[in-house]
C-alpha positions, 0 to 999 in steps of 0.5 A: 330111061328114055323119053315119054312121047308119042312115036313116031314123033319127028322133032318138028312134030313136037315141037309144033304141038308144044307151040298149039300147047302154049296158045291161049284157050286151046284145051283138049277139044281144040288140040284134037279139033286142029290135029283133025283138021290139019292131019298135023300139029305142023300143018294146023300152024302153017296154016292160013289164018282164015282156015282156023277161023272156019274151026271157031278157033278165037282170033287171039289164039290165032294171032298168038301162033306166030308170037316169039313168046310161044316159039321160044317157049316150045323151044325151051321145053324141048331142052327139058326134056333133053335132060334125063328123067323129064318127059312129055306123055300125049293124050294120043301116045302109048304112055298116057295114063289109061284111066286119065284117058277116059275123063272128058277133058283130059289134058292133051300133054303131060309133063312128068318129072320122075317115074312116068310109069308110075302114072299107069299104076293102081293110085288112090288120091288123099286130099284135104285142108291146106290147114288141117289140124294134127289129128287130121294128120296123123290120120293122112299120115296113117292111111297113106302109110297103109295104102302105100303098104298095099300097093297103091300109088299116093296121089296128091297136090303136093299142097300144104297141110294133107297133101304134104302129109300123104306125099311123105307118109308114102315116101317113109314106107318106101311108097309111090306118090305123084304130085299134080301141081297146079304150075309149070315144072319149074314153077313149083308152088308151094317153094316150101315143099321144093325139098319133099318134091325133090325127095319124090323124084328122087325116091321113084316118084313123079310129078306132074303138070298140064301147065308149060313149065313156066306157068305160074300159080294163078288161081284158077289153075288149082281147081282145075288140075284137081280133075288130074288127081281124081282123074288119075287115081280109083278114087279119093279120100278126103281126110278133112275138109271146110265147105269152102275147100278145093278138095270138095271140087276133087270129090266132085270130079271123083265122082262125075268120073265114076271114082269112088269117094271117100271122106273121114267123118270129124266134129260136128262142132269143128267147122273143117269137118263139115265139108266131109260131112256134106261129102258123106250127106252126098253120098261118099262112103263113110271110112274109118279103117283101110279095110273099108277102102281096099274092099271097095275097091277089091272087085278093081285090083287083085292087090294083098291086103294092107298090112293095118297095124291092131292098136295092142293098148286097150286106150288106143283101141278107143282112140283110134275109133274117136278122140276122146277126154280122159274121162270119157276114156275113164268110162268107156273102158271102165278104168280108174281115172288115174289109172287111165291119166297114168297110162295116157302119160306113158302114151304120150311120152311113146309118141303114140297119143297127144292132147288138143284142147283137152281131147286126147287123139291117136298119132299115127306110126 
């Protein structure tokens, strides 16, 4: 597979823009604002100190410019992506994701390892707590599932907790999934899902950054990368979330980008609950199937309709609509409640339900 980037693209043209890339305080505008100005990446470095300052552009990423910090590091980018499936797309190439064009600030390189194509594909992001509870991801787990059976691509931030859930269940139905990481390439964080990210590579997925490859986890890169995921995708669910969680600022940007926003109701007692309650307050749509999210979506994609399996057990039917204790399961289906503790043990040992605080929930798959 070849390289991904704008062409033409002389060597020297590259490697300029990846040493504009790497000085402080240059996003998209100031990227665009140097290449107009200058007509090149070439041109705006070897140019006078002085013609930037007449731009705004800040005199410490004037004075950074010429750094052996930012050469080097443009140098060894350029050895990347020497290696086979490491690519560089550009806001101005043929490749860049379409949608992603369209946000306003969108990033002005993308480095991708994997699939880049798969960045031009129908995508839905699933985003949630870094500490969800089982429930919440078995439900990850089974949306991602059937999304991925109905021809989206999954989206995510390969995060602990519901990102990691989505990333999988995607990769277990022979799925695509794209992981926006908040580091470099080759500063992958969380290290514990170095394996998952080589499994999405490996399995004609990608993952994705704005960041040069050796940027490392700083805080304020997490929430920022966010307006990649919703960026890229139709829209975003979010499956459980605090009202101090990241996956409400994703929801934020969905919807300032003219996504669609999804969000699973929860416990109005389960305080990771509340963010997708004030989600729902805000105006996001209110899901409990994927047949509501594909017919949201059906005047965007003409895609086949998921492949949603019907819960065939009487009990499953009533937990898959909410978790339940056994007595109210007792009620609600108007059994015997031995009769139905009998049934749930039979579940249970199927790995089709499991008990939590004396709640019995759906598992999904």
């Amino acid at each position: 597979m070849p390289t991904y980037h704008s062409s033409p693209c002389p060597p020297a043209e590259l490697e300029a823009r990846l040493r504009l890339h790497r000085l402080p305080e240059t996003g998209l505008r100031r990227f665009r604002t140097l290449l107009e100005a200058f007509g090149s990446a070439s041109s705006a470095l070897s140019a006078p100190g002085p013609a930037w300052r007449t731009l705004g552009i800040p005199q410490a990423t004037i004075d950074a410019r010429r750094s052996a910090e930012v050469r080097d590091g443009a140098l060894a980018a350029m050895a990347w992506l020497e290696r086979p499936g490491q690519h560089l797309l550009m806001w101005d190439g043929p490749d860049y994701p379409a949608l992603l064009k369209e946000i306003d600030d969108a990033p002005p390189l993308l480095f991708v390892a994997g699939n880049p194509a798969l960045l031009d594909r129908p995508q839905l992001a699933i985003v949630g707590s870094r500490r969800a509870t089982p429930p919440a991801l078995d439900t990850a787990r089974a949306f991602s599932r059937c999304l991925a059976q109905a021809g989206f691509t999954i989206t995510s931030g390969l995060a602990l907790g519901i990102d990691g859930a989505a990333h999988r269940a995607a990769l277990e139905v022979g799925g695509g999934t794209i992981g926006v990481l908040g580091t470099g390439l080759q500063k992958l964080y969380p290290q514990r899902h170095r394996d998952l990210a080589c499994m999405m590579i490996d399995m004609g997925g990608a993952l994705v950054s704005e960041y040069p490859l050796d940027a490392g986890p700083l805080p304020g890169n997490f929430p920022r990368r966010n307006r990649i995921i919703s960026g890229l995708s139709l829209g975003v669910l979010v499956v459980e979330a605090s009202l101090a969680s990241g996956s409400l600022i994703t929801a934020r940007l969905a919807a300032e980008q003219g996504r669609e926003v999804y969000a699973i109701p929860g416990s109005i007692h389960h305080p990771a609950a509340k963010g997708c309650h004030q989600l729902i307050r805000d105006g996001a749509l209110l899901v409990e199937s994927v047949e509501q999210i594909l017919e949201s979506l059906r005047g965007w994609q003409n895609l086949p309709p998921a492949a949603v399996d019907k819960p065939a057990h009487p009990l499953l039917a009533l937990l898959h609509a909410a978790p339940q204790t056994s007595e109210n399961l007792a009620h609600f289906s108007d059994r015997p409640l031995a009769e139905v503790l009998a049934q749930l043990t039979e579940l249970e040992l199927e790995g089709r339900v499991s008990n939590v605080a004396g709640r019995w929930f759906a598992r999904a798959g």
